[in-house]
TORFINU-848790 format. One record per residue (C-alpha): chain; x, y, z. Coordinates in nm, 4 decimals, padded with zeros to 6 digits, always signed. Layout:
% residues N
chain:u:v:w
A:X:Y:Z
...
END
This chain:
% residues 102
chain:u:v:w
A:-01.4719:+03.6189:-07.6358
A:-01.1729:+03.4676:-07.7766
A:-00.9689:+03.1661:-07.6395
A:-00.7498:+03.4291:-07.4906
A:-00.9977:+03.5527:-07.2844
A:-01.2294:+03.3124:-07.2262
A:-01.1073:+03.2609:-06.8830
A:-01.2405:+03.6648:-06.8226
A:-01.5885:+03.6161:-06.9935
A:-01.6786:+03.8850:-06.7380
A:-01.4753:+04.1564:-06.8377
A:-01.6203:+04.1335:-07.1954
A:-01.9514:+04.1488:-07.1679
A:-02.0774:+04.5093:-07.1379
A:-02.3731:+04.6586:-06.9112
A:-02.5179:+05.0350:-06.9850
A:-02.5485:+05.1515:-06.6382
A:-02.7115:+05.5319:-06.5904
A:-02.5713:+05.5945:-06.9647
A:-02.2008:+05.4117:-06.9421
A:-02.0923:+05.0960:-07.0372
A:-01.9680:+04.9138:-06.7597
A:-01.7773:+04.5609:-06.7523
A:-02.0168:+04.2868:-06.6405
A:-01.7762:+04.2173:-06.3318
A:-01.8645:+04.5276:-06.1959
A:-02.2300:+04.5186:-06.1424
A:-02.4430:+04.3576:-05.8953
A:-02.5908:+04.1948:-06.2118
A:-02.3533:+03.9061:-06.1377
A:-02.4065:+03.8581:-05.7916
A:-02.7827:+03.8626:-05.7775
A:-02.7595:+03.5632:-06.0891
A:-02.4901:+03.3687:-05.8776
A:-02.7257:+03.4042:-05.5734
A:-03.0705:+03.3059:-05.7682
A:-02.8799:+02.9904:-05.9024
A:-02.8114:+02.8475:-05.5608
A:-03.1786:+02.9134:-05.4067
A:-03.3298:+02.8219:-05.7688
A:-03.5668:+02.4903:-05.7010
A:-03.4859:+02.3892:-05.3517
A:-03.1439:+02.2673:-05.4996
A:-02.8720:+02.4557:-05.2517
A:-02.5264:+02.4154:-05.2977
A:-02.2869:+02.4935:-04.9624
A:-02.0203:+02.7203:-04.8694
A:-01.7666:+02.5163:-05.1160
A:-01.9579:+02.4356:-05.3532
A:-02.0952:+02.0906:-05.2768
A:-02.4437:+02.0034:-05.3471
A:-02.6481:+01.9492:-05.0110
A:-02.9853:+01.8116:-04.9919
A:-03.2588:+01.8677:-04.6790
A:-03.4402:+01.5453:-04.5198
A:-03.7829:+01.5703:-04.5122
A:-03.9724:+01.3895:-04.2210
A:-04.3454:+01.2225:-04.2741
A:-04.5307:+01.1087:-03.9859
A:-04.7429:+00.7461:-03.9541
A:-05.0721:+00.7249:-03.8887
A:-05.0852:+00.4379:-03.7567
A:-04.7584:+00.4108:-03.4635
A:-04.7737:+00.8218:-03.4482
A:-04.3534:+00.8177:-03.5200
A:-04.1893:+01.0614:-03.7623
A:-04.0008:+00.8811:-04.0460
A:-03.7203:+01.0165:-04.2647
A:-03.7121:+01.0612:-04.6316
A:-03.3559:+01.0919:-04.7401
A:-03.3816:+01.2908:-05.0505
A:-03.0395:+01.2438:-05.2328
A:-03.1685:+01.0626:-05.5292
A:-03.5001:+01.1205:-05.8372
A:-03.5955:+00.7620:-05.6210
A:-03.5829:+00.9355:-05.2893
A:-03.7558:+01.2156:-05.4147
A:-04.0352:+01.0033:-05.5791
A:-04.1223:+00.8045:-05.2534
A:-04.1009:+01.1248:-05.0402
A:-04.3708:+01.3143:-05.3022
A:-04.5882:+00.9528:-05.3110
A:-04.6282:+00.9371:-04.9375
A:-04.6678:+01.2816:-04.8902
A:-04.9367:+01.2699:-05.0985
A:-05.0938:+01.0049:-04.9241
A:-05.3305:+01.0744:-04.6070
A:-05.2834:+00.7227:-04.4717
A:-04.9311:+00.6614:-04.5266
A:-04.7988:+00.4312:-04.2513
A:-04.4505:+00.3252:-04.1775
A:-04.4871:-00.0094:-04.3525
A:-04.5630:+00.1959:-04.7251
A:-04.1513:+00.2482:-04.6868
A:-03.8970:-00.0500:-04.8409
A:-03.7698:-00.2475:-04.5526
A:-03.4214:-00.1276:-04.5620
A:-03.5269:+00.2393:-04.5517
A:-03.6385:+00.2603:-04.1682
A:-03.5432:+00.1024:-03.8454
A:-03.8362:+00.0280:-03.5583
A:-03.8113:+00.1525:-03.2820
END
């Protein structure tokens, strides 16, 4: 589309439905894209927008207490996938600053 229109992309791109050629706006093409983007990958964006991201919890083996695993960065992410993956992960495995005894 031109510069003109480039604000309406959707109105210029063309869908045969059952033999017509529909504007792209008026399908549920569009909708069911929109939606797979925001489940895609675990990465879910809220009501406006923002980008929100799940904590995960990982229990010790040795004290028996759940510990959370804020995932809001790759770093996060990285120690959350590390200790999951390890069967003896204890409280201690996590940097100091990450946890609080209780």
């Amino acid at each position: 589309s031109g510069r003109e229109t480039a604000r309406k992309w959707k109105n210029n791109i063309w869908v045969i439905v059952n033999g017509e050629k529909v504007p792209l706006y008026k399908t549920v093409l569009l909708k069911y894209y929109n939606q797979a983007l925001k489940t895609a990958n675990g990465s879910q964006k809220s009501q406006n927008g923002q980008a929100c991201h799940r904590d995960e919890f990982i229990r010790c083996t040795r004290c028996n207490k759940e510990r959370r695993f804020r995932l809001r960065t790759k770093e996060d992410c990285r120690l959350h996938h590390d200790a999951l993956a390890d069967p003896n992960w204890k409280c201690s495995d996590l940097p100091y600053d990450k946890y609080v005894l209780n």
